[in-house]
N, C-alpha and C positions, 0 to 999 in steps of 0.2 A: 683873227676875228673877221667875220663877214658881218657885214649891214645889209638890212634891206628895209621898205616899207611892210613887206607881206612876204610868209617861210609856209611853204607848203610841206608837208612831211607826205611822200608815197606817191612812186613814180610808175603806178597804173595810167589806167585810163582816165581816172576820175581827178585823180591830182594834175595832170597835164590836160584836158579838157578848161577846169578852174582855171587853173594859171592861163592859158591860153587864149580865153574868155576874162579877166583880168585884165592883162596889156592889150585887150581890144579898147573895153570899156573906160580901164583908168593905165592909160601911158606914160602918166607922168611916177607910177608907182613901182619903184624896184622891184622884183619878184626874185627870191630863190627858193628854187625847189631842191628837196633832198631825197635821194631813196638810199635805202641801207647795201644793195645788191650794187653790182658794177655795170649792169644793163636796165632799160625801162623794162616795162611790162614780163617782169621776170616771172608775175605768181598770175592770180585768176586771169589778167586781161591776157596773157600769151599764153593760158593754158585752156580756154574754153574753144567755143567749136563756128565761132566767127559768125553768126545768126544775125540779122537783123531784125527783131522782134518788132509785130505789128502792135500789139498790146492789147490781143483780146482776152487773154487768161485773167486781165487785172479787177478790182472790184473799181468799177465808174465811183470818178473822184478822186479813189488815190494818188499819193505819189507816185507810184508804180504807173498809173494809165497817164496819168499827165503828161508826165515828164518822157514815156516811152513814144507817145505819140509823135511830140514836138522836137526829140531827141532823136527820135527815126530821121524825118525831114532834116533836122540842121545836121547828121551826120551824111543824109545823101548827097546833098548839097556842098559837106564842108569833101565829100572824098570827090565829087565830079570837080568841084574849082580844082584842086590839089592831085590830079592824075592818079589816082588809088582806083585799083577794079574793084566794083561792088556789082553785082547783081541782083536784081529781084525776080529770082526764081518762083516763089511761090511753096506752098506748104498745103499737106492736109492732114487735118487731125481725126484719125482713123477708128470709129466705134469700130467690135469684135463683136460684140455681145448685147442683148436686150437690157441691161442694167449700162451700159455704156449708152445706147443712143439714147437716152434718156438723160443723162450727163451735159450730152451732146447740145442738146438743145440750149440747156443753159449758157454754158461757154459762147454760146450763136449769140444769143441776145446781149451777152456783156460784149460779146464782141461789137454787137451793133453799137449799142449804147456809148463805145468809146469811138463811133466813128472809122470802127475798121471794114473795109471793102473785104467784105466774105461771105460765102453761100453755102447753104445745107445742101449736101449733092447726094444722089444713090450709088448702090453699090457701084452699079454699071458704068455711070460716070466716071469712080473713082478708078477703076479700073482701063476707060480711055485715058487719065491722067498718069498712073500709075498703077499699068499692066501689071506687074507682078505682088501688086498688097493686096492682100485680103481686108474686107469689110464687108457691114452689113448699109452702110451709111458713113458717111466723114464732112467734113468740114472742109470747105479749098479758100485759102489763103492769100489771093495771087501775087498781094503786093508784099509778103514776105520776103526776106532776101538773105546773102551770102556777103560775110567781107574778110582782109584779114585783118584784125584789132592793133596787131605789134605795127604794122605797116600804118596806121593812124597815129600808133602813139609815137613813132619817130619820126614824122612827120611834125606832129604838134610839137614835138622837143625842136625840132630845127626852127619851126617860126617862133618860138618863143626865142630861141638863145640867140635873134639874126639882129637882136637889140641888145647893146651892149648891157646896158644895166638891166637883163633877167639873166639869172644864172641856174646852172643844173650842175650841181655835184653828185656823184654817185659815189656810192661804198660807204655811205655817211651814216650810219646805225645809231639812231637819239636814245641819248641814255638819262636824259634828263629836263625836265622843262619847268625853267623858274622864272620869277618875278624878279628885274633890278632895275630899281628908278624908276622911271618912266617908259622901259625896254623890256619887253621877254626875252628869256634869253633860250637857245633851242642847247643844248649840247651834247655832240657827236664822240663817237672814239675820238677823232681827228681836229675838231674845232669847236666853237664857238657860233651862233649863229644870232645876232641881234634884229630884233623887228619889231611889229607895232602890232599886226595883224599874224594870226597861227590859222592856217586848212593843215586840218588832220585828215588824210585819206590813207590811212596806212592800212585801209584791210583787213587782210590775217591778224593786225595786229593793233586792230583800232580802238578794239576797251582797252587793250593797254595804257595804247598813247591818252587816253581820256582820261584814266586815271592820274599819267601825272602832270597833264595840265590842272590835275585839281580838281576836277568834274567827277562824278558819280556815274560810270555807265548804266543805262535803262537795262541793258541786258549785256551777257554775256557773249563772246565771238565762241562756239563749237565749231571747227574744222570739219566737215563732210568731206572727204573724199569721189570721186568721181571716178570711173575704170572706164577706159573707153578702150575698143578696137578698130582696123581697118579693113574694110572691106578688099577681097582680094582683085586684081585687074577684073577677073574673067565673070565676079560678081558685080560688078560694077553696072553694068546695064540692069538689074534689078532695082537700081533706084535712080528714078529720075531727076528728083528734085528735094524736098522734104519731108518727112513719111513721122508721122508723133503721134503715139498712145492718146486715150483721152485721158487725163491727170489724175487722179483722187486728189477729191479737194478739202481735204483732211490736210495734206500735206504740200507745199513749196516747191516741190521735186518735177518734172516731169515724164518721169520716166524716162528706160531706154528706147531710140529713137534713131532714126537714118538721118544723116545732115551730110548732102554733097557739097562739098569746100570751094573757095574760091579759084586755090590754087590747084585745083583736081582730087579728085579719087572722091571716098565714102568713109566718113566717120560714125560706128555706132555708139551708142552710149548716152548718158552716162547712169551708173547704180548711183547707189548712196549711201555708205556706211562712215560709222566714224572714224575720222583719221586718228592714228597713235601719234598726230605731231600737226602743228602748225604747216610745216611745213616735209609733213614725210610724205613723198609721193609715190617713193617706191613699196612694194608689199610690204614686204617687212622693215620697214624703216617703221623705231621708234623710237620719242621725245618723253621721255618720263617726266620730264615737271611737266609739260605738256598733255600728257594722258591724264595725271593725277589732278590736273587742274578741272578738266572736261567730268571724270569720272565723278567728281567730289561734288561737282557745284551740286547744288538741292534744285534747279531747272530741268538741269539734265536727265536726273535719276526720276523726276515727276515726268519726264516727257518718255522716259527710255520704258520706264514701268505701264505708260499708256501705251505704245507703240510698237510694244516688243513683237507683235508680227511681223510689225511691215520691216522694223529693224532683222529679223533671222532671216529674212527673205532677200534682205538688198546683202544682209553679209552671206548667204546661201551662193548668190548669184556672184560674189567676188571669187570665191575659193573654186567654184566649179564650171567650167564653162560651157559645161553642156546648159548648166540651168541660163546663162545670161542668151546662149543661143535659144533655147524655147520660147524665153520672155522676146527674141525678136523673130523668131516663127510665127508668132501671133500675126504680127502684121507681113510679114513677107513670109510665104510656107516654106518657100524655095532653099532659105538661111541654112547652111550645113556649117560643120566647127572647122571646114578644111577653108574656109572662103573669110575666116577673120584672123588677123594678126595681129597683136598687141602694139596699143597706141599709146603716149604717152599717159597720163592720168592728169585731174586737176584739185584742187581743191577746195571746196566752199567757204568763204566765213558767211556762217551763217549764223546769226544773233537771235539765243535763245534766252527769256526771262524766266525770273528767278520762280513764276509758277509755272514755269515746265511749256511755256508756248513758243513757238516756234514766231519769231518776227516775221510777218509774212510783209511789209511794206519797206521803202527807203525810211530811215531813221536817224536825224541827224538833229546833235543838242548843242546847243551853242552857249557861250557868256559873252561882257562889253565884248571879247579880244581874240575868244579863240572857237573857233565852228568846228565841230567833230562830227565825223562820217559815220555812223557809228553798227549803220546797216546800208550795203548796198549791193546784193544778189541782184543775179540776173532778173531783169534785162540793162541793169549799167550803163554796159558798153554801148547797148544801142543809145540808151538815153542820155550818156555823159555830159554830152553840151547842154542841155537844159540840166543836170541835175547841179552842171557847176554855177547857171545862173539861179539855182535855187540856194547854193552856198554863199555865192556873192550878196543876194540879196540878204542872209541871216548874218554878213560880214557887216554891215549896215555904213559899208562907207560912201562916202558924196563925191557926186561930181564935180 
């Protein structure tokens, strides 16, 4: 059996941020964290494309724009104290077409709205920024930037565990979350896990865990998939910096997109279709109670039945590569299919309600004892350190 004051469940970015933010604020309070895997950041946080998001896609107000803002800053901050390379390269988000700058503009103004340093630029400009994109008009982003997430979240594991009383087990799968005495109790394949305080960040798998703390999830977790490629060496000088569609704002997604990494080279991507599994990343990897779960909810079938273009189009662009190469000729002509190699893949929880809408904000429901994460898409990572002081706060413990 373990004790502790506070059991975090999910060893993202979002669960290590809390906790980390935690033994800042309250020292005197045990902390063990648990993730089911045998490494951190094993799903979204080490599998996305390391962005530092400015937060101008978000709606002024949300938790999304808040928390990205402020989440930016204490991540620049928390990786320049802690020797972690981040850059802020900067971004542009690229009209093609007259029904795009038109788009264009709005994204401008919410960007302003939240305080982000960004300018409407012409083609000509865009093209001193980044020679080889085509546009008619884009957006430049300068304070956007580059990091790697895994290299944060092992970091935040070290200063949390350099105190004896926080603890990180890994490999620890919860199979169960009850009430005894005065204690929840968490339990693992492997243990027992006693505390006063529950952070649910488990993700992939966070209506679950909400369920059996007892709570009613607001919506469902649907698995999006993600297909991303690499840019080959000799293409590499086609992008500078960060090269992004302008969104449909219909949907959460933003398209496929150039993102040069911290650690080198060019990631394009990512589509969007449904995963056959929580956790299948490869093509043909499927999870049948998993699929049957997605396929059945009455959200899904209300959102798939509205969407089914844009749905044939992102699963079009998986099976053929010529198609994901056109959708990035748009923005770079130069793009040919000999210049991309297959990159890992990642995959979204993305929390869709039971009328078929897609969660487009962080979403997180709480009781006296236990906080559940219950939505947190990109921009997360960027935002993590503020979203775990948005946890802490709904934790409602005292100084």
């Amino acid at each position: 059996m373990v004790r502790a004051d506070i059991c975090i469940i999910g060893g993202g970015i979002v669960g290590l941020a809390t906790a980390y933010r935690l033994s800042q604020k309250f020292p005197k309070n045990s902390i063990v964290l648990i993730e089911k895997e045998n490494r951190l950041a094993a799903h979204q946080t080490g599998r996305n494309s390391g962005v530092l998001h400015s937060g101008i896609y978000y709606k002024p107000g949300s938790l999304k724009a808040k928390n990205c803002r402020l989440g930016k800053k204490a991540m620049e901050q928390f990786c320049g104290e802690h020797g972690i390379d981040y850059e802020l390269c900067g971004k542009v988000i690229v009209a093609t077409n007259k029904g795009e700058t038109e788009r264009l503009g709005a994204i401008f103004e919410r960007g302003k709205a939240n305080g982000v340093n960004c300018e409407i630029i012409s083609g000509e400009r865009l093209r001193e920024i980044e020679p080889h994109a085509a546009g008619l008009e884009a957006i430049h982003v300068p304070e956007c930037g580059i990091v790697n997430y895994e290299q944060v979240c092992q970091k935040l594991g070290e200063l949390l565990t350099k105190d004896s009383s926080h603890q990180i087990h890994l490999g620890e799968e919860v199979l169960e979350i009850k009430s005894s005495g005065n204690d929840l109790v968490v339990q693992t394949k492997n243990q027992s896990i006693h505390c006063q305080r529950l952070v649910n960040c488990a993700g992939l798998h966070s209506d679950r865990l909400t369920k059996l703390g007892g709570q009613t999830p607001e919506a469902k977790i649907i698995p999006f998939k993600g297909e991303y490629y690499f840019l080959s060496k000799d293409a590499e000088k086609l992008c500078n910096h960060l090269i992004y569609p302008v969104p449909d704002p219909k949907f959460p997604f933003l398209g496929v997109h150039f993102t040069r990494m911290i650690e080198g080279g060019v990631e394009c991507g990512p589509n969007a279709v449904l995963a056959f599994g929580r956790e299948a990343y490869e093509k043909w990897n499927v999870s049948p109670g998993d699929l049957f779960e997605s396929i059945t909810y009455p959200g899904f079938q209300i959102m798939a039945m509205k969407h089914w273009k844009m749905g044939w189009g992102e699963m079009w662009r998986s099976f053929s590569k010529q198609a994901f190469v056109k959708a990035l000729q748009k923005l770079v002509p130069e793009i040919q299919a000999k210049h991309l190699t297959s990159a890992p893949a990642g995959i979204r929880a993305q929390a869709v309600s039971i009328s078929g809408a897609l969660v487009d904000d962080f979403l997180i429901q709480n009781n006296d004892r236990i906080v559940n994460v219950c939505n947190a898409p990109s921009p997360a990572a960027t935002a993590s350190l503020n979203i775990a002081e948005e946890i802490i706060l709904n934790l409602g413990l005292n100084r």
